[in-house]
C-alpha positions, 0 to 999 in steps of 0.5 A: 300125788302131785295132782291131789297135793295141788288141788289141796292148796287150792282149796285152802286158797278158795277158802282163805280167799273167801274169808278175807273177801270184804264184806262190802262184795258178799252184800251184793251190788244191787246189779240185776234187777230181775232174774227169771227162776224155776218153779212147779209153774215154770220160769217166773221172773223173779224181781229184786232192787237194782241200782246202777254202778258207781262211777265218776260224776264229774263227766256229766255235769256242767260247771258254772262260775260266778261272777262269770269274768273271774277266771284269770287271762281276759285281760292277761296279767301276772301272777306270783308264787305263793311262797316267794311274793317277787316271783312273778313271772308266772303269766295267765293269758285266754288267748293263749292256750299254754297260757289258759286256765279255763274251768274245765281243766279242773275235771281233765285227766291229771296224770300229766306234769306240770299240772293242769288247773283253773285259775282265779284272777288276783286280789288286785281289788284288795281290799274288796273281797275276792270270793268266787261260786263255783256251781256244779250241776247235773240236773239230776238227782244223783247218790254220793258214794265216796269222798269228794276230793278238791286239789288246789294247785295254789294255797288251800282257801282260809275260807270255804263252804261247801254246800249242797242243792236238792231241788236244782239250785232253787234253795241251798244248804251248807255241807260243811265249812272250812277255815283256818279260824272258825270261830272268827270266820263263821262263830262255830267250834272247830270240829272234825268228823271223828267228833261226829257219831251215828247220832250227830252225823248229819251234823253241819260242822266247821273244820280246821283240818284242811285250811291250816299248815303246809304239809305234803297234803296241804292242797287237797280238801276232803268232804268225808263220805265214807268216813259218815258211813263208817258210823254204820258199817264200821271202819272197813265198810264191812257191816253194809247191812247196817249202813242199808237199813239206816238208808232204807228208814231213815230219809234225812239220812239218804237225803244227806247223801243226795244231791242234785247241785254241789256249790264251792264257795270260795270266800278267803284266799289262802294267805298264810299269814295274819295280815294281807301283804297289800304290796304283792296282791298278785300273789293272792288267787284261787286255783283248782287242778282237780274236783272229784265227785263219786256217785251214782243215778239216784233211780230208787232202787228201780234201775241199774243203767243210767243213759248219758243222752243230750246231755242230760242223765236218765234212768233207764226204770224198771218194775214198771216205774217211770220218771227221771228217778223211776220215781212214779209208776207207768200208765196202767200199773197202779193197782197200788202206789208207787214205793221205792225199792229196799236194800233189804233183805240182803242181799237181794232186797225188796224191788216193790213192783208197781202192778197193773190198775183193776181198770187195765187187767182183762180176762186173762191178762198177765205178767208184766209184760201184759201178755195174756194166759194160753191154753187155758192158763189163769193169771195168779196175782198179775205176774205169772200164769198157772197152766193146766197140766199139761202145758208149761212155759211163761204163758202157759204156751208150751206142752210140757210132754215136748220138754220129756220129749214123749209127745206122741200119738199115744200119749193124748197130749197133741199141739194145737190144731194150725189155725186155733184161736190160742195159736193166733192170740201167741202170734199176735201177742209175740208180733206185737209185743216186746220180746221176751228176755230168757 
């Protein structure tokens, strides 16, 4: 009773379970790019879209400040509390390390007390502008999959872009704008991303919501990615079919989300009053704990591992594509162009294989791997061999009659004699070729 009671209950979790299961994991990952399957002819691999795993971006790129002098510490000097303009006895020394802020710390781990942080020299040059270029670079195209969180460990900037690259820093493009006045800083109406739809998302707006107010939160500025896809997969990113099908049509969309290059431009430190207190300028600098960026290699749908090597990122491309992006086909497989992969349909998409050129496919040449058809095999539609009947397997290599375990003397079905041409061609084929994955 106990047994049948238990094994109830558990089946009413298995179900509940499932049923309050986001919709985001039903979809699928995208984590394998082909599977082999069963059919009539026997194992055929069966290719889907793959894309490599979120992650964070910020371990592979390479930062870089402009004017390159402006991190505080060479010379040493002082430095105020934002609050109180005669504390000043907080010091920013490069010579010593307790005392540094270099630009590296901030992408460090922030679980410690006090907080690591970079840090701006002073407004000491007053009334000269103090604005610094932040570039983060990781000559790469890479997909953002979440929102990109910057904490500052001084006042949020009254004013800041964030902008974007795709062509490795050569032209740039706003992402957003940030003030706490934006018609006096940029002559643009405040907005927020709640004012955006589907129609407008990919609309450049300026908001007041991160450079205004002292609150709990007052030192993190966001770029809302998951809010922009919120448009089309809904609040709780359960409609992921929705948001994939726009990504899969519509190009400026994925673009939007892609970047090679992401630029802070800090223009306007944060002051928190209307005017510049001229006699305590040691007060007024930029600071920055931490800069979080989620993503992943953009690899089009044709790959899932992405390799961190000599410091630069690559995907490692399937489906016979090649390129950084897996963004062209191999030598000898252009029998059609080039296509990126497709989300749909779900949840298994579209891998869009590049198949091998007329001028590359001999008598009897198959699969992806360019193996050849045995025992008088034929190649149907360049990736799987049709066997006689008696014989089964990939290439055909196999008696099917070995499988049943019913070869026999009596059965007319032998193997090859030692020494014939299909034995040698397999021998060769598999001493030569890359291994077959089963």
């Amino acid at each position: 009773m106990y047994l049948s009671r238990f094994l109830s209950i558990h089946a009413l979790w298995v179900t509940v379970s499932s049923v309050m299961q986001p919709y985001p994991l039903v979809w699928g990952h995208y984590d394998l790019c082909k599977t082999q399957i069963y059919t009539e002819e026997g194992k055929v691999w069966d290719y889907m879209a793959c894309q490599p795993e979120s992650t964070d971006m910020t371990k592979y790129l390479k930062v870089k400040l402009d004017p390159p002098d402006i991190t505080c510490g060479d010379p040493p000097e002082t430095f105020c509390a934002m609050g109180n303009p005669y504390m000043c006895n907080n010091e920013c020394d490069a010579s010593t390390p307790e005392l540094a802020h270099p630009p590296e710390l901030m992408f460090d781990f922030e679980g410690r007390h006090p907080s690591t942080f970079w840090q701006s020299a002073t407004w000491k040059e007053y009334p000269k502008p103090l604005q610094v270029n932040i570039t983060l670079s990781w000559s790469k195209t890479i997909e953002l999959t979440d929102n990109i969180v910057i904490t500052f460990e001084s006042g949020r900037p009254d004013q800041m872009i964030l902008e974007k690259s795709l062509d490795y820093g050569r032209t740039w493009q706003p992402y957003q704008y940030y003030a706490t006045d934006c018609l006096d800083a940029f002559h643009m109406d405040p907005k927020s991303v709640k004012d955006l739809s589907q129609h407008t998302v990919l609309e450049i707006i300026c908001t007041e919501e991160y450079s205004t107010g002292y609150t709990t939160n007052s030192k993190i500025i966001h770029f809302e990615i998951k809010d922009r896809f919120a448009f089309f997969a809904g609040p709780r990113l359960r409609n992921m079919a929705s948001l994939y099908g726009q990504l899969d049509t519509t190009k400026k969309l994925r673009d939007f989300f892609t970047v090679t290059d992401l630029r802070i431009r800090l223009l306007r430190p944060a002051v928190g009053e209307i005017f510049v207190d001229e006699l305590h300028l040691a007060r007024y600098f930029y600071a920055i704990s931490d800069i979080k960026v989620r993503g992943r290699c953009k690899c089009n749908l044709h790959a899932t591992v992405c390799v961190y090597d000599n410091s630069k990122l690559t995907c490692e491309c399937e489906h016979n594509t090649t390129g950084p992006d897996c963004g062209k086909c191999k030598k000898n497989y252009q029998g059609r162009p080039w296509s990126p992969g497709s989300y749909l349909p779900i949840p298994k998409g579209t891998a869009n294989t590049c198949i091998p050129s007329i001028s590359s496919i001999g008598t009897n040449v198959c699969d992806n791997e360019l193996l050849h058809c045995q025992n008088g095999g034929t190649c149907h539609n360049n990736v799987r061999c049709l066997c006689p009947a008696a014989y089964t397997g990939i290439l055909c290599e196999k008696l099917r009659c070995e499988e049943a375990g019913s070869c026999g003397s009596d059965s007319g079905q032998g193997a090859p004699p030692h020494g014939s041409p299909a034995l040698l061609l397999l021998t060769t084929l598999l001493g030569t070729a890359s291994p077959l994955v089963f």
